[in-house]
C-alpha positions, 0 to 999 in steps of 0.5 A: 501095452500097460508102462509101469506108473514108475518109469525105469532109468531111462536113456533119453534122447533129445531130437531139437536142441532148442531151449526146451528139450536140453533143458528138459533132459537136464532135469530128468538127469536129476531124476536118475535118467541118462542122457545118452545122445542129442541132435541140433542144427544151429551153432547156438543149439549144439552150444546149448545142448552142450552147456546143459548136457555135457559130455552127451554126444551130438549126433544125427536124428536118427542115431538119437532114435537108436540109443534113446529109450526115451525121445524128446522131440523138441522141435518148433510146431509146425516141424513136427509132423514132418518130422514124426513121419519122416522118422516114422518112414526111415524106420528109426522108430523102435516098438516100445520107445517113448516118444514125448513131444513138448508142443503146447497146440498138439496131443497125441494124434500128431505122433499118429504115424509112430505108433504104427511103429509101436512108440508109445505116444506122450504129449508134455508141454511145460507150461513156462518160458525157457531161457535154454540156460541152466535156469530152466532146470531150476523153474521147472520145480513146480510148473504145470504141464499140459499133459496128453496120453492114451489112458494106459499111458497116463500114469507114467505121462504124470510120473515122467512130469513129476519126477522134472519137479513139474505138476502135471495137468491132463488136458483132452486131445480135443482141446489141446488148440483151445488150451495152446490159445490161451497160453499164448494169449495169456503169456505171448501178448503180455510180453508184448504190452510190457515191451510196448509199455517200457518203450512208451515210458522210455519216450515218456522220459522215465529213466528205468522203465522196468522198475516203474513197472514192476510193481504195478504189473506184480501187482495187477498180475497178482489180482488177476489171478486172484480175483478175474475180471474184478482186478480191472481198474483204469479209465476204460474200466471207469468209463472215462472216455476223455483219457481214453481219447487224450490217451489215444492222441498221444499213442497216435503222434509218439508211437501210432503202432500201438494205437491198433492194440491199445483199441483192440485190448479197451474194448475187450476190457469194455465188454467185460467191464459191463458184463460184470457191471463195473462199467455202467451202460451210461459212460460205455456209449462215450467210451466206444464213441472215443474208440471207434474215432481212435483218437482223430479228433 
């Protein structure tokens, strides 16, 4: 079956009022859609599908699948396979329905037991972290999605991301695992080296950790982006195995659990510091020496 490029006003449906799925109807509210029915188990998710959507029923799953043209199924990873064939099962797939799930790791292959129903099968991560406030809504304008369909269906895939203010990115069913990694490298670890980096900096004595910080990280976000593995700077990019040490000793008396990520993100660095030949082979020996020793002497 070939959908028009220009999808119709839909009814759209919401199964995990999590932060994204809310947020997500929300925006193709403004798109001209209508959201006609979500479903959520936890107080905080019916108070946020009811501070974003308002006036939408909170119903069961299944009556979502029944007034829904268009189904986001919003739900953590790991719940979304039992969840398509469970919905699969019951019979609450309807032939021609939309079904668009919002997982950076999966394509289209988990939505499988659906299609057997006749769904139409969309995969549209946004690339972004949400807040489940109304503040979501307004980042989507220009945010990419990884965007995952069969061939007949690419078309309106793109058109449904556009029309949230997002810029859709095709990404192949193969390497959808490989795509999800990077993210998660990429934005998860960072959150973690920045809350790692505020608390070192509280205990260090600075007053407002966040606003040392910002500019600094601003900044070599900016380079990163800009220029790859040539925005290194720092004593493991220089090669000095001294502050790496001193550094180390320090880490391992004020907070030694951070001594194993510290380790483990200066080698990285280190490899891809000689790789592109900042790091000259002369000063790598030192440096590892100090890395291997973890800072013990």
């Amino acid at each position: 079956m070939v959908v028009d490029e220009k999808p119709a006003r839909l009814a759209v449906g919401v199964v995990g009022a999590g932060r994204v799925g809310p947020a997500l109807a929300a925006a193709l509210r403004l798109a001209g859609h209508r959201p006609v029915a979500v479903s959520g188990v936890s107080d905080a998710s019916r108070r946020r599908a009811e501070a974003l959507l308002p006036g939408v029923p909170l119903v069961e799953p299944h009556a979502v699948m029944e007034a829904a043209d268009l189904v986001l199924l919003t739900v953590p990873d790991d719940a979304l396979p039992d969840l398509v064939t469970g919905l699969a099962e019951t019979g609450a797939v309807r032939p021609g329905q939309l079904l668009v799930h919002t997982s950076g790791r999966y394509g289209t292959g988990v939505l499988r037991p659906a299609l057997r129903a006749g769904a139409l099968p969309l995969a549209l991560h946004p690339v972004m972290t949400f807040t489940g406030t109304h503040v979501d809504v307004q980042r989507l304008a220009g945010c990419s999605f990884g965007v995952t369909a069969p061939g007949e269906l690419r078309l309106a895939a793109e058109a449904l991301v556009i029309e949230m203010g997002g810029e859709p990115e095709w990404i192949e069913e193969a390497a959808r695992p490989l795509y999800h990694a990077a993210l998660a490298i990429g934005a998860n670890h960072l959150v973690t080296l920045v809350a790692q980096a505020r608390d070192l900096l509280g205990q260090a004595g600075v007053a407002e950790p966040g606003r040392m910080l910002g500019p600094l990280l601003g900044a070599a976000l900016d380079n990163a982006l800009r220029s790859g593995d040539g925005a290194l700077t720092g004593p493991v990019a220089r090669g000095d195995a001294g502050t790496v040490a001193a550094h180390l000793r320090e880490l391992g008396e004020h907070a030694p659990e951070t001594v194993a990520g510290y380790v483990a993100m200066a080698r990285a660095t280190a490899d891809r510091a000689l790789a592109n030949g900042m790091l000259k082979a002369e000063y790598a020996e030192a440096l590892l020496g100090a890395l291997a020793d973890g800072g013990t002497r």
